[in-house]
Jmol script that loads the backbone (N, CA, C; Angstrom):
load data "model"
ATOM      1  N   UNK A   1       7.392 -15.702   9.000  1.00  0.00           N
ATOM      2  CA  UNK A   1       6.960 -15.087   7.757  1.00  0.00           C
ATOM      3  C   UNK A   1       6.392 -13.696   7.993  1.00  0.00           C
ATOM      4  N   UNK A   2       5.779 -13.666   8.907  1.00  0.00           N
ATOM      5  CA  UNK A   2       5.037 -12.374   9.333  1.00  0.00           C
ATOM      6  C   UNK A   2       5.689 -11.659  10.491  1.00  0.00           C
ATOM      7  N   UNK A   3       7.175 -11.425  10.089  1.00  0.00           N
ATOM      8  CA  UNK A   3       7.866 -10.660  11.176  1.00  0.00           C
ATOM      9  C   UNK A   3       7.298  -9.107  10.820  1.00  0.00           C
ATOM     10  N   UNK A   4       7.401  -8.111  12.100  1.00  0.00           N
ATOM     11  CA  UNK A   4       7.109  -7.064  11.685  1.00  0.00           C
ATOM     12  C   UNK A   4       8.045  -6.123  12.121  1.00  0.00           C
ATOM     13  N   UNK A   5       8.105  -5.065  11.292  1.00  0.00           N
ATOM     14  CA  UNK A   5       9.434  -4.129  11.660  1.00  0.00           C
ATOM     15  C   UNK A   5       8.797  -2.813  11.514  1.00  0.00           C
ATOM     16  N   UNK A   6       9.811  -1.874  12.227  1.00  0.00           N
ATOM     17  CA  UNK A   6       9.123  -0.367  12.377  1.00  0.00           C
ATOM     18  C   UNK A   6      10.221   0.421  11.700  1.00  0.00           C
ATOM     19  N   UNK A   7       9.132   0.961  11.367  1.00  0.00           N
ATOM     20  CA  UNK A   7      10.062   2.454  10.330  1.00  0.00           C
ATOM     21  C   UNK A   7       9.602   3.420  10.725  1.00  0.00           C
ATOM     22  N   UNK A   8      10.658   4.623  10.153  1.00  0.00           N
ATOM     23  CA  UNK A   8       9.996   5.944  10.738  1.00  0.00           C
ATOM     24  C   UNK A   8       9.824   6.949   9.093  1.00  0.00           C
ATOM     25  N   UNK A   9       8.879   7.612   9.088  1.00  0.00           N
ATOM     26  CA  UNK A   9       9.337   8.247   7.691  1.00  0.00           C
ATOM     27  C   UNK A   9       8.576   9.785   8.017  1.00  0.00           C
ATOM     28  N   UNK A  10       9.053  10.497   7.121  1.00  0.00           N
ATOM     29  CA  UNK A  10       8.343  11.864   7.555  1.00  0.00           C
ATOM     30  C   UNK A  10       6.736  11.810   6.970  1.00  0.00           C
ATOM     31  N   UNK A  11       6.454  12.897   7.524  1.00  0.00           N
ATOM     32  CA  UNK A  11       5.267  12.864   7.084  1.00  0.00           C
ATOM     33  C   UNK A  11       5.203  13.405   5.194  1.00  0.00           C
ATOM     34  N   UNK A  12       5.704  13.774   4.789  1.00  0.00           N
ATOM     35  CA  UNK A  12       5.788  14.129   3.349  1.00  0.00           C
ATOM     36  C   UNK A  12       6.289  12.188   2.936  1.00  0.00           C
ATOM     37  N   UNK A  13       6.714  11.718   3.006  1.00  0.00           N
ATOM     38  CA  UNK A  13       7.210  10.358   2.996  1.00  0.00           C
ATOM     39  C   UNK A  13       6.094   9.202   3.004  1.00  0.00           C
ATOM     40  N   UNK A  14       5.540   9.435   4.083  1.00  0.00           N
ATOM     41  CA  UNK A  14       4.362   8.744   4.527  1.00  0.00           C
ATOM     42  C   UNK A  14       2.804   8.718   3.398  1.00  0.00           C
ATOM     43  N   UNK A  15       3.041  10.554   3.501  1.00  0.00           N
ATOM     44  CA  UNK A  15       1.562  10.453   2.095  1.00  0.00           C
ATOM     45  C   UNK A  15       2.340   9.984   0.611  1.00  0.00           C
ATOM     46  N   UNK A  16       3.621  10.128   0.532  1.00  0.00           N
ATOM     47  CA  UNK A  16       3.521   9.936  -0.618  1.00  0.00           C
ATOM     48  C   UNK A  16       3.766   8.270  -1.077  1.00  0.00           C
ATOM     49  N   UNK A  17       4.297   7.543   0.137  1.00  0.00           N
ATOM     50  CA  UNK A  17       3.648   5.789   0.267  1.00  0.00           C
ATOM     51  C   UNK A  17       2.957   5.668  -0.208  1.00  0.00           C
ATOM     52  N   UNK A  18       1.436   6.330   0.495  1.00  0.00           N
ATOM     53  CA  UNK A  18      -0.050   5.486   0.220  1.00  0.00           C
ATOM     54  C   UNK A  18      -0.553   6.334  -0.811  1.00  0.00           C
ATOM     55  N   UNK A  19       0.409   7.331  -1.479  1.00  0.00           N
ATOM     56  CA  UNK A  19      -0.177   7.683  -2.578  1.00  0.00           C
ATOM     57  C   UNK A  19       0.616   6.702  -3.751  1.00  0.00           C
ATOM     58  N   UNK A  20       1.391   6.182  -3.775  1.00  0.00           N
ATOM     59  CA  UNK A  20       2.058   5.291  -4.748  1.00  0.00           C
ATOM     60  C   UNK A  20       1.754   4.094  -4.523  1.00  0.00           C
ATOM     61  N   UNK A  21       0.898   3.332  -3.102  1.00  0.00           N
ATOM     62  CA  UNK A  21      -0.034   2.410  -2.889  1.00  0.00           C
ATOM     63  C   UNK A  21      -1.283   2.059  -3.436  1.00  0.00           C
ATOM     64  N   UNK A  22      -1.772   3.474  -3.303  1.00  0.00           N
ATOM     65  CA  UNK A  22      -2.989   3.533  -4.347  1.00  0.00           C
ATOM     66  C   UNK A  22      -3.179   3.698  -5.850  1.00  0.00           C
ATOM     67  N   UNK A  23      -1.944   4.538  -6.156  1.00  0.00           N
ATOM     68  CA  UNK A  23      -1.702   4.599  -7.817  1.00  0.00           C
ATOM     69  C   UNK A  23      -1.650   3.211  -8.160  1.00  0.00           C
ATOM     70  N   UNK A  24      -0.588   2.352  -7.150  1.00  0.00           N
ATOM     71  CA  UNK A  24      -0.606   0.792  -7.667  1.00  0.00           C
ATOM     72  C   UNK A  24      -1.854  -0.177  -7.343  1.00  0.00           C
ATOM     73  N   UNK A  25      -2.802  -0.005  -6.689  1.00  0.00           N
ATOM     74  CA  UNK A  25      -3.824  -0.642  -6.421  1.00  0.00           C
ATOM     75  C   UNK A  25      -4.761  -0.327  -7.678  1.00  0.00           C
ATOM     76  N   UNK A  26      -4.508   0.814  -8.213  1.00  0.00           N
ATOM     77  CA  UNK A  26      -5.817   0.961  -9.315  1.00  0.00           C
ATOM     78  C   UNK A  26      -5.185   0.302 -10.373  1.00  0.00           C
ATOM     79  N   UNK A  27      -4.228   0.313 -10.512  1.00  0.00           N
ATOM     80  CA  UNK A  27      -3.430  -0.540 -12.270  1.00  0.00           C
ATOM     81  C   UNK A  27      -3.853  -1.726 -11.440  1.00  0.00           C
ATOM     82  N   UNK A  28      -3.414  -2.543 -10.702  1.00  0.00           N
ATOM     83  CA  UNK A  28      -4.123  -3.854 -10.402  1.00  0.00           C
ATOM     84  C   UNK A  28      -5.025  -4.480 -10.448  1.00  0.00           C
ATOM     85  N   UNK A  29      -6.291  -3.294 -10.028  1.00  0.00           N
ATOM     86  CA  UNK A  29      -7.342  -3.473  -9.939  1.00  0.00           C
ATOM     87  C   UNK A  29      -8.138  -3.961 -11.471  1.00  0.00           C
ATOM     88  N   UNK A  30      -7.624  -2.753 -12.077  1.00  0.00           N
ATOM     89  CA  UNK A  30      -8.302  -2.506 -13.632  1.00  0.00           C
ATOM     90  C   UNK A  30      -7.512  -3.926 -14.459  1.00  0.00           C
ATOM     91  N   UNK A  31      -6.318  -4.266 -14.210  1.00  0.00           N
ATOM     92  CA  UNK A  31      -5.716  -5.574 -14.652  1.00  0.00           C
ATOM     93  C   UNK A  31      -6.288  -6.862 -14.260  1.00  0.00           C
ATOM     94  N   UNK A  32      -6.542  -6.723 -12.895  1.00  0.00           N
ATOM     95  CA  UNK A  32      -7.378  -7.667 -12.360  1.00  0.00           C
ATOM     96  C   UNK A  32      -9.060  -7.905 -12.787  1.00  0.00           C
ATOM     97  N   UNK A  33      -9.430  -7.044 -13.528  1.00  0.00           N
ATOM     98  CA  UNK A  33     -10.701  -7.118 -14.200  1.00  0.00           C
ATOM     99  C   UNK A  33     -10.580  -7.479 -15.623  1.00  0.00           C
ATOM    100  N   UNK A  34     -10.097  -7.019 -16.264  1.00  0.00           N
ATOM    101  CA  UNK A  34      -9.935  -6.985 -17.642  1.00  0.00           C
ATOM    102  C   UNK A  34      -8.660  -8.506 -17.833  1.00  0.00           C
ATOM    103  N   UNK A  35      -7.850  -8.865 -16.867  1.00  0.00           N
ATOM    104  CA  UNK A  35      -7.214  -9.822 -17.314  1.00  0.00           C
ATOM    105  C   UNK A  35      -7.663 -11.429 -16.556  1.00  0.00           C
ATOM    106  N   UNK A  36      -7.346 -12.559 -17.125  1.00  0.00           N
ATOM    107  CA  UNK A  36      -7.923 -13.759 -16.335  1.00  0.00           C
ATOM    108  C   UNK A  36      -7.290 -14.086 -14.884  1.00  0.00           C
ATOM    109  N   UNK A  37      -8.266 -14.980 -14.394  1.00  0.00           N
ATOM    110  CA  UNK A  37      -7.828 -15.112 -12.417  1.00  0.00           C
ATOM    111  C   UNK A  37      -6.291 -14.824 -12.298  1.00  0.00           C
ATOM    112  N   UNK A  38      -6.204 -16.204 -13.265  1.00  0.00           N
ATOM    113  CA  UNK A  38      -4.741 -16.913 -12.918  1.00  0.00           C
ATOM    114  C   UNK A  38      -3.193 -15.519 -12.818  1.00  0.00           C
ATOM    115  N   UNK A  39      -3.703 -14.671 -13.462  1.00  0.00           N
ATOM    116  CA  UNK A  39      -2.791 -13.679 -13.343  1.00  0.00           C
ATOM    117  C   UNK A  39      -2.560 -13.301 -11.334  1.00  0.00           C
ATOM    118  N   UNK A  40      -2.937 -13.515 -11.037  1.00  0.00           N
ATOM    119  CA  UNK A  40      -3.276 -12.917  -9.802  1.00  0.00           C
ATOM    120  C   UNK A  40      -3.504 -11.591  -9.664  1.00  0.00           C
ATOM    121  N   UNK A  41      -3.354 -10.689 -10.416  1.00  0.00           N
ATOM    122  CA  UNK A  41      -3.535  -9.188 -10.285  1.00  0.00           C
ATOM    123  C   UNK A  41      -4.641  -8.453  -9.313  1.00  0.00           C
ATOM    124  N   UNK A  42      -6.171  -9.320  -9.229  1.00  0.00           N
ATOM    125  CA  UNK A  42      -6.932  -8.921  -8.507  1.00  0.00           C
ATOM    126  C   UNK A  42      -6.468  -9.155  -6.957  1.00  0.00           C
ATOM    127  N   UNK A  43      -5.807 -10.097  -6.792  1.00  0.00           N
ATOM    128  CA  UNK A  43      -5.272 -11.174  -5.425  1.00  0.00           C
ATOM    129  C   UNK A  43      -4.263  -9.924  -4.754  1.00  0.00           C
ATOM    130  N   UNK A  44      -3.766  -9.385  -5.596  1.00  0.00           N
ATOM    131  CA  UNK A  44      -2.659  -8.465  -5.361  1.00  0.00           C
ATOM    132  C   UNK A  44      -3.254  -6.965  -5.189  1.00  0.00           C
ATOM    133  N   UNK A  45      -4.197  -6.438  -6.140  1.00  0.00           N
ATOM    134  CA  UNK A  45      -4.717  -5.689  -5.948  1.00  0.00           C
ATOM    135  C   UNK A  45      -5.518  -5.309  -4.577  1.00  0.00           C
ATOM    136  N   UNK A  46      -6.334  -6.759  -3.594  1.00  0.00           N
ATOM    137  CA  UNK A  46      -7.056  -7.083  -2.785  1.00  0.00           C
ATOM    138  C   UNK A  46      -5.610  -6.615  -1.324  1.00  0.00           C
ATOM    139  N   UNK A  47      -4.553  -7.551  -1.653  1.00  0.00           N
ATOM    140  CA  UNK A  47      -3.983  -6.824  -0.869  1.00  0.00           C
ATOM    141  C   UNK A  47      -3.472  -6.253  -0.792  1.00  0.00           C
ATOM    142  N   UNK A  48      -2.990  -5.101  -1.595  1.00  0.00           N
ATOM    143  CA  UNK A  48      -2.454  -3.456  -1.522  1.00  0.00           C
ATOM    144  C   UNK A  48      -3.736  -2.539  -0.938  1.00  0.00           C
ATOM    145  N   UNK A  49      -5.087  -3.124  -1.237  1.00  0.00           N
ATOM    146  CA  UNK A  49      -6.185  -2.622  -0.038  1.00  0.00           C
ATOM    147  C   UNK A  49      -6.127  -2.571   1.235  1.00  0.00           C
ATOM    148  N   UNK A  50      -5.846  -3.799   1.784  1.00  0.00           N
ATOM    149  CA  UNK A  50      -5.091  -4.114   2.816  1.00  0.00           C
ATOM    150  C   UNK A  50      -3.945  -3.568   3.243  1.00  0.00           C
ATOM    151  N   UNK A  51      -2.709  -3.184   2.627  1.00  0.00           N
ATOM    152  CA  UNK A  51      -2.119  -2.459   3.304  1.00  0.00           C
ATOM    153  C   UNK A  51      -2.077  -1.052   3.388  1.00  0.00           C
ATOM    154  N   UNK A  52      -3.201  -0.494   2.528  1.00  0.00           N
ATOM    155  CA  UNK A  52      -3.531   1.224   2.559  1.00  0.00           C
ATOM    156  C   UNK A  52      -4.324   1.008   3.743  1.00  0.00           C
ATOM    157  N   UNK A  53      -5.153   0.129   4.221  1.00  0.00           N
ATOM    158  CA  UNK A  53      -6.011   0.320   5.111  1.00  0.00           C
ATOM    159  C   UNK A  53      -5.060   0.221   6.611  1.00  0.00           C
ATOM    160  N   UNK A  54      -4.340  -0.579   6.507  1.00  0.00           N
ATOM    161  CA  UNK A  54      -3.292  -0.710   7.721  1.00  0.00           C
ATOM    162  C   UNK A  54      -2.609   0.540   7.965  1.00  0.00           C
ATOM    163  N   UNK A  55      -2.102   1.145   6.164  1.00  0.00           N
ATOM    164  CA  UNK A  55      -1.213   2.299   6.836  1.00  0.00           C
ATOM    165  C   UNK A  55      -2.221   3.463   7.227  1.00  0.00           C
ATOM    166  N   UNK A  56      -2.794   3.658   6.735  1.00  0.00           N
ATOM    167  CA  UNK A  56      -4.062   4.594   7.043  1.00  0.00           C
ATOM    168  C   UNK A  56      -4.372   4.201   8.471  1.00  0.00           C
ATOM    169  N   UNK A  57      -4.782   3.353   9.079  1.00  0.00           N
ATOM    170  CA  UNK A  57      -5.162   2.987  10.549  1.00  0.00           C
ATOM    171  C   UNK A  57      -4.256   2.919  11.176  1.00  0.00           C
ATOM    172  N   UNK A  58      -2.808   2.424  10.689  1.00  0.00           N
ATOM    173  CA  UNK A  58      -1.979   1.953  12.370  1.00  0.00           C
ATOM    174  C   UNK A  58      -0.787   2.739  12.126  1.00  0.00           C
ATOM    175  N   UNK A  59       0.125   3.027  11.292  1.00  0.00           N
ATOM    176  CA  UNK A  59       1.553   3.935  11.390  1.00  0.00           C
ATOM    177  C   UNK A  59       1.360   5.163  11.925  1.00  0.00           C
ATOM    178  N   UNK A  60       2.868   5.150  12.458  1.00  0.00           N
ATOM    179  CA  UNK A  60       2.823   6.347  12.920  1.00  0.00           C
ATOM    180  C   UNK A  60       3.590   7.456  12.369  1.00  0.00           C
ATOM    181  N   UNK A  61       3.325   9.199  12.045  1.00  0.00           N
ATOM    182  CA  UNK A  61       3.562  10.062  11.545  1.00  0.00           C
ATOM    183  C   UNK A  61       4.483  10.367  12.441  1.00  0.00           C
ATOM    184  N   UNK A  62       6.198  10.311  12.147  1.00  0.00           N
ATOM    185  CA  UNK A  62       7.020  10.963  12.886  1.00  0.00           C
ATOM    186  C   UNK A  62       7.715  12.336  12.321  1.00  0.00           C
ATOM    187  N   UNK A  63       7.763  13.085  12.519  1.00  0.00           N
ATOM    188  CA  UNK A  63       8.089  14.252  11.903  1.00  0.00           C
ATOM    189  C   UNK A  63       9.464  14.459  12.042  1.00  0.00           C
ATOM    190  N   UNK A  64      10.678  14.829  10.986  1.00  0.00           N
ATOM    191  CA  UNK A  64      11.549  15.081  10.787  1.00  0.00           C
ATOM    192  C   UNK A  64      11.992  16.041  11.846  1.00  0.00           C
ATOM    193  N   UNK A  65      13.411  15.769  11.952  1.00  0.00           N
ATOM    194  CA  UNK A  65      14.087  16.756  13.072  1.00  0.00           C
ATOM    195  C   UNK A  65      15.074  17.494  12.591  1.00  0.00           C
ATOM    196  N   UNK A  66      15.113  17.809  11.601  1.00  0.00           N
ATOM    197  CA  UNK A  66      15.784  18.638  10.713  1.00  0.00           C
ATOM    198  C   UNK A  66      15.790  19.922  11.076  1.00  0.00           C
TER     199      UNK A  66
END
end "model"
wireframe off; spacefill off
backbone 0.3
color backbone group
């Protein structure tokens, strides 16, 4: 379940991930407050935290060879 695979993306690529990570973590978030548990939205929100914090800490910035 938890296979892991490597990608390479540029660095323009890369910010704009965890910037469309975080745009989606805040609609979650605010859904996850305002709507009941069972939605899971907060559950989901909790882990798109989790993976900004991963990409932020562990990927690596490969720069285009263009």
């Amino acid at each position: 379940k938890n296979k892991k695979m490597k990608i390479e993306l540029s660095k323009e690529q890369y910010i704009n991930l965890l910037e469309m990570s975080h745009i989606a973590n805040n609609v979650l978030g605010v859904l996850g407050d305002v709507l009941p548990e069972e939605t899971n939205y907060k559950k989901k929100s909790d882990e798109t935290t989790e993976f900004e914090e991963y990409g932020i800490d562990r990927f690596e910035i490969k720069n285009d060879k263009k």
